[in-house]
C-alpha positions as CSV (number, residue, x, y, z in Angstrom):
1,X,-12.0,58.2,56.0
2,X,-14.8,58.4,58.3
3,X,-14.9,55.6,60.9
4,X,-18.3,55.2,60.4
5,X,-20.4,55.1,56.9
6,X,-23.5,55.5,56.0
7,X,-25.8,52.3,56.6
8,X,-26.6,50.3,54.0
9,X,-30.5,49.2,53.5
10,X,-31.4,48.8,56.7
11,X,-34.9,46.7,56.2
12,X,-32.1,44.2,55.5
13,X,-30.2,44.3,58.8
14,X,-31.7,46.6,61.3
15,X,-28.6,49.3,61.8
16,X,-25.5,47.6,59.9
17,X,-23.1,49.5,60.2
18,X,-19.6,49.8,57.8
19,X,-16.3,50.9,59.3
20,X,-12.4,50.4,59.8
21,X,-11.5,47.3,61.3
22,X,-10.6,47.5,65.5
23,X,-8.1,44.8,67.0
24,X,-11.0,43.7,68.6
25,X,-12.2,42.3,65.5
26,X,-9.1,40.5,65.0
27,X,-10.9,37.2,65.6
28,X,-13.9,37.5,63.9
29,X,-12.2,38.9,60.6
30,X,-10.2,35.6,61.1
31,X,-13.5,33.4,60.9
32,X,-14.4,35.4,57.6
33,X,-11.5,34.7,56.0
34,X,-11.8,31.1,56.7
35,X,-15.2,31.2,55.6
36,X,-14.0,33.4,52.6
37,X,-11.4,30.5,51.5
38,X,-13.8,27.8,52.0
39,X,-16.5,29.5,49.0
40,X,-13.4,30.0,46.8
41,X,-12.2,26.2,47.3
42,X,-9.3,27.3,48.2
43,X,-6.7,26.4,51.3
44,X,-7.9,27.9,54.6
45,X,-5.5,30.1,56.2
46,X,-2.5,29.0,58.1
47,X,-3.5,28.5,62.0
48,X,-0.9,31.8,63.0
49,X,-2.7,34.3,60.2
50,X,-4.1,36.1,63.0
51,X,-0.3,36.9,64.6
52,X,0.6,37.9,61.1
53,X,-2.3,39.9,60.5
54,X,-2.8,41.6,63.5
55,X,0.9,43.8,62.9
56,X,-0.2,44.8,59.4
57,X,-3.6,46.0,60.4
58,X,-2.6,47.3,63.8
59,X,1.2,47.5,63.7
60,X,2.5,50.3,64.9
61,X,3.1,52.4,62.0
62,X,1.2,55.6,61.4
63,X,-0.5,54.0,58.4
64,X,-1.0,50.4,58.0
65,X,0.4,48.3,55.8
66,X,-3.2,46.5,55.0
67,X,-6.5,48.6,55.3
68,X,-9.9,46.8,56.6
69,X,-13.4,48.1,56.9
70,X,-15.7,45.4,58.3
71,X,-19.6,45.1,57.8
72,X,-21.2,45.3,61.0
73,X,-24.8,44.6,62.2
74,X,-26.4,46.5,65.3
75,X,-25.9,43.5,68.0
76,X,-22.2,43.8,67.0
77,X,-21.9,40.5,64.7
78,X,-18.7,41.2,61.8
79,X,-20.5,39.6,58.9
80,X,-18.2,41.2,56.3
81,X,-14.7,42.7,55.4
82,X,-12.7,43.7,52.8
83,X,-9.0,44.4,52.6
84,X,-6.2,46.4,50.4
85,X,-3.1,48.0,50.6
86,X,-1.3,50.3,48.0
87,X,0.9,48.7,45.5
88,X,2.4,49.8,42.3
89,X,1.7,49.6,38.3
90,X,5.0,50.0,36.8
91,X,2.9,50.6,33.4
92,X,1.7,53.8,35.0
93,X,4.6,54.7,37.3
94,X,1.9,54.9,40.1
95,X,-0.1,53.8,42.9
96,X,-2.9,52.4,43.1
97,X,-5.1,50.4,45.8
98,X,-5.2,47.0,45.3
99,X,-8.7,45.2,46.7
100,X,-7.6,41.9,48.4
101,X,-10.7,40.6,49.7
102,X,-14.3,41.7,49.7
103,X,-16.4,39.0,51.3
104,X,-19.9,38.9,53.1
105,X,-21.5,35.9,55.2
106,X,-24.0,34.1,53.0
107,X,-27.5,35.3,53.7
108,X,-25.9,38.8,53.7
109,X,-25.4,39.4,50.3
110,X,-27.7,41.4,48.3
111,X,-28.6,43.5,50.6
112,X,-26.8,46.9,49.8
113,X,-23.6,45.4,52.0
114,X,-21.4,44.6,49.5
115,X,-21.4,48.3,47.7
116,X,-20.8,49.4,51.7
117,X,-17.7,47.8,51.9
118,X,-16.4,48.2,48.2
119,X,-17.7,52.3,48.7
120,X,-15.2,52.2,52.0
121,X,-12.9,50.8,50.2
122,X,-12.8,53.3,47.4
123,X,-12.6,55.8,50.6
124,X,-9.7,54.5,51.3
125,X,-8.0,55.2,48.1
126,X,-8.9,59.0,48.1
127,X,-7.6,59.2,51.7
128,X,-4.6,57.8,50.5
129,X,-4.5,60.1,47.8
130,X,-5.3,57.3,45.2
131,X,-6.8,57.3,41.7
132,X,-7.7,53.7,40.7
133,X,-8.7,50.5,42.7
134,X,-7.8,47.2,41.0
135,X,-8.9,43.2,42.3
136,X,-9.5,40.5,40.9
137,X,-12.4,37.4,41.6
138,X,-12.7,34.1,40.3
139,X,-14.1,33.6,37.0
140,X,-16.5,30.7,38.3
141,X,-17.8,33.4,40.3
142,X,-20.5,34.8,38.5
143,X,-22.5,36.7,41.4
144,X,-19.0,38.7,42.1
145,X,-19.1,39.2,38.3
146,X,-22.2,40.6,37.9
147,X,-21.6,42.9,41.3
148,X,-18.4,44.1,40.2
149,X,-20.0,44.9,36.6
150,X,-22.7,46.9,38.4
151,X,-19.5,49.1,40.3
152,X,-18.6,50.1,37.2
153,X,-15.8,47.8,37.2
154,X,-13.5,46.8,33.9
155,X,-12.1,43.7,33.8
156,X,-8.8,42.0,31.9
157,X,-8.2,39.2,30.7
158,X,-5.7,38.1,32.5
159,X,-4.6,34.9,34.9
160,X,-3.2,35.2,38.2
161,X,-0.3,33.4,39.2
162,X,1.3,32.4,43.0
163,X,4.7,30.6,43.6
164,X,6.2,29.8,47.0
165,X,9.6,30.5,47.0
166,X,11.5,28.0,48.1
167,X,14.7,28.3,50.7
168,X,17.8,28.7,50.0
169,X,20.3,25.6,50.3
């Protein structure tokens, strides 16, 4: 994938910009995600994410555990990312990229932004020599909804379940 994509509407945001996350944007992808937690109620991230992070997005291996293109206006401001990594459908016997987090600062969306990051994101798949993106939003989240419709996304009915796993002992 090309480090940099095309701009999005730029009568929006004069130059934004859409490419793969740096290390130097370590921090700011950080903020995001808090922000990111706080619209879906849900737990901010744990005060070390960024130590965790930084290894799978920057580690040292040739390619990345977790991908991350980050929407970028002209003064340099990160106002949006999205993440995946591979995973695999045992249905299918195959790969696939799996779209962990698409979010844009409010007053951002709407603006052609969002279809930036999700289009990188798709870039990613072919570069990885994948055939199908999956992801998943909350229901309550109508606006994602109606944007994923637009994409030409399918969606199942399906619910999503976590578990820590406790120690051993």
């Amino acid at each position: 994938m090309d480090d940099h994509l095309p701009a999005p509407d730029a009568t929006a945001h004069p130059h934004p910009e859409v490419r793969r996350a740096r290390p130097d944007d370590l921090p700011r992808i950080v903020e995001l995600m808090r922000e990111h937690a706080a619209y879906e109620k849900a737990a901010p991230p744990a005060p070390d994410v960024a130590d965790r992070l930084g290894p799978l997005l920057f580690g040292a291996a040739e390619q990345p555990r977790l991908h991350c293109v980050v929407a970028r206006l002209a003064d340099g401001e990160v106002i949006g990312y999205a993440t995946c990594s591979a995973e695999v459908s045992t249905w299918d016997a195959r790969e696939y990229l799996h779209m962990d987090c698409l979010f844009l600062r409010d007053g951002t969306r709407g603006h052609g932004l969002g279809r930036q990051l999700f289009d990188a994101v798709v870039a990613v798949a072919r570069d990885l020599g994948l055939t199908e993106v999956q992801w998943q939003t909350p229901v309550w989240n109508q606006g994602a909804v109606r944007f994923y419709n637009r994409l030409g996304g399918g969606a199942k009915e399906k619910l999503r379940y976590t578990l820590t796993v406790p120690p051993t002992g």
